[in-house]
N, C-alpha and C positions, 0 to 999 in steps of 0.2 A: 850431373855428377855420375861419373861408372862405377858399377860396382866391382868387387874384385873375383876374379875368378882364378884359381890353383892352376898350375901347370900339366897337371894329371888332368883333371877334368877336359883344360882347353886339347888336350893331347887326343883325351877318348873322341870328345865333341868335332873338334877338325879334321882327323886323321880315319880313326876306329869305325866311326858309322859311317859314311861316305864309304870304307871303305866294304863292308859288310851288305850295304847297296848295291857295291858296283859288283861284287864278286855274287852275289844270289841273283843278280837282276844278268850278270853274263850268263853264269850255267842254265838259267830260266830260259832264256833266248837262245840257247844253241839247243837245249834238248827241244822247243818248240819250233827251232827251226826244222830239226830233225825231223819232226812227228809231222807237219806238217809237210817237208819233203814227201815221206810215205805217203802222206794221205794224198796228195797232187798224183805219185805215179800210181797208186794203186787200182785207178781204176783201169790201166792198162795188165792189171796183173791176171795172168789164167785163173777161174775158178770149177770147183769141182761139188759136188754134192757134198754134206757133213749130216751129221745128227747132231742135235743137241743135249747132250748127255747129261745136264745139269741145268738148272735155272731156280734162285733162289735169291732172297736179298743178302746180300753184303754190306755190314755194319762195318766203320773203318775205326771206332775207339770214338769218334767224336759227336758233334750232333749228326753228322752225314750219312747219309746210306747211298749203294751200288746197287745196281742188279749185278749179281756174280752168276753170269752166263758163260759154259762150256761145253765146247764141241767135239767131233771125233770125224775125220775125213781120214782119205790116201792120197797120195801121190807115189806113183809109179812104182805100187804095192807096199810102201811104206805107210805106217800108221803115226798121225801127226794127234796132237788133241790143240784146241787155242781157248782162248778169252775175251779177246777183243771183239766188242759192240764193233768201234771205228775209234778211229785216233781222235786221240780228244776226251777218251771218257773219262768222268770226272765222277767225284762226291758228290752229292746233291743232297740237300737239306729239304728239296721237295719230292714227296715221295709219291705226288701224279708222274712224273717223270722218269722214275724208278719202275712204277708198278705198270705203266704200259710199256717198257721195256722188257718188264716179264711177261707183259700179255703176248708181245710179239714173238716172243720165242721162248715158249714153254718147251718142256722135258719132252725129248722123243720126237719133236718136231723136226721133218724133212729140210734142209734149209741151203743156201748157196753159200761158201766160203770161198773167199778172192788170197790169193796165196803169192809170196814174190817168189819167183819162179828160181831163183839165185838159192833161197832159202826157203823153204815152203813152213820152219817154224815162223815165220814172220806172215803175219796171216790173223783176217779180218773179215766181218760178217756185213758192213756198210763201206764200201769203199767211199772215196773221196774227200773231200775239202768238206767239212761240215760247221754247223757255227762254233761247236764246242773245240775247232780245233784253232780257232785264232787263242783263243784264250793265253796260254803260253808265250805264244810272243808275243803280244801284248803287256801281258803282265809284267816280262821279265825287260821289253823296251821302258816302261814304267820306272822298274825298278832303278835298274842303269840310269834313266836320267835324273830319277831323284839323287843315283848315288853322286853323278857326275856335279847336278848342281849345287850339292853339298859341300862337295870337296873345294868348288869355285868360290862361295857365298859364305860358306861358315864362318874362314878365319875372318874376310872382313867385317863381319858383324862382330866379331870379339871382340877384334882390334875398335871398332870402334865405339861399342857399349862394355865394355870391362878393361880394366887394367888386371894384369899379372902378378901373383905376387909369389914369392918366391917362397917356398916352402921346406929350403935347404937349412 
């Protein structure tokens, strides 16, 4: 026997979520394509000497913390500041992770920053492809195919464990 499910609900269920998958799990996948782009060229990019002007933890609101690391370099007498560890940096709920992050680049420390030579704001202290930089696309290929298979699979599971009833 099927149960019956509302025209609204079959609406949110078939339509609404599939579609909230496919739209969070695309922009997911093109910013980490993005980030990953960078992080692929960047080790082609010039670097220049920086200081580290800041190094501190970054609490994000959540259980998560950052190292919130800042630098101060030139390029061709221009005075740049950055943030970026390397593409890919995330929250982390482990705070080994975090704190030899600050070990590595405490306040005042000498350090090498890699700069896109197009933009020298775009600019980074670990160049390349790191683990933390699949993350993104992955997540967001994830999300896309949940949304995709959702949007395939939903309605015929309605249509075939519920009947519609009409709620006009």
């Amino acid at each position: 026997m099927k149960s019956q499910m509302s025209k609204r609900v079959k609406f949110l269920a078939a339509r609404v979520m599939p579609l909230f998958f496919i739209i969070s799990g695309s922009g997911t996948l093109l910013v980490g394509i993005w980030m990953f782009y960078n992080a692929a060229i960047s080790i082609n990019w010039p670097h220049t000497n920086a200081k580290i002007i800041h190094s501190d933890l970054g609490l994000d609101g959540t259980a998560g913390q950052s190292a919130d690391i800042r630098y101060e370099f030139e390029v061709n007498g221009e005075t740049y500041t950055g943030n970026r560890v390397g593409y890919g940096d995330y929250v982390s709920s482990d705070s080994m992770h975090v704190i030899n992050i600050l070990k590595k680049y405490p306040k005042g420390k000498d350090v090498t920053v890699y700069y896109n030579p197009d933009n020298p704001k775009n600019n980074l202290l670990e160049p390349g492809i790191k683990l933390q930089t699949w993350f993104l696309p992955v997540f967001g290929i994830i999300f896309l195919g949940i949304g995709i298979l959702q949007l395939i699979f939903v309605p015929k599971l309605i249509r075939k464990f519920y009947t519609i009833k009409d709620t006009t």
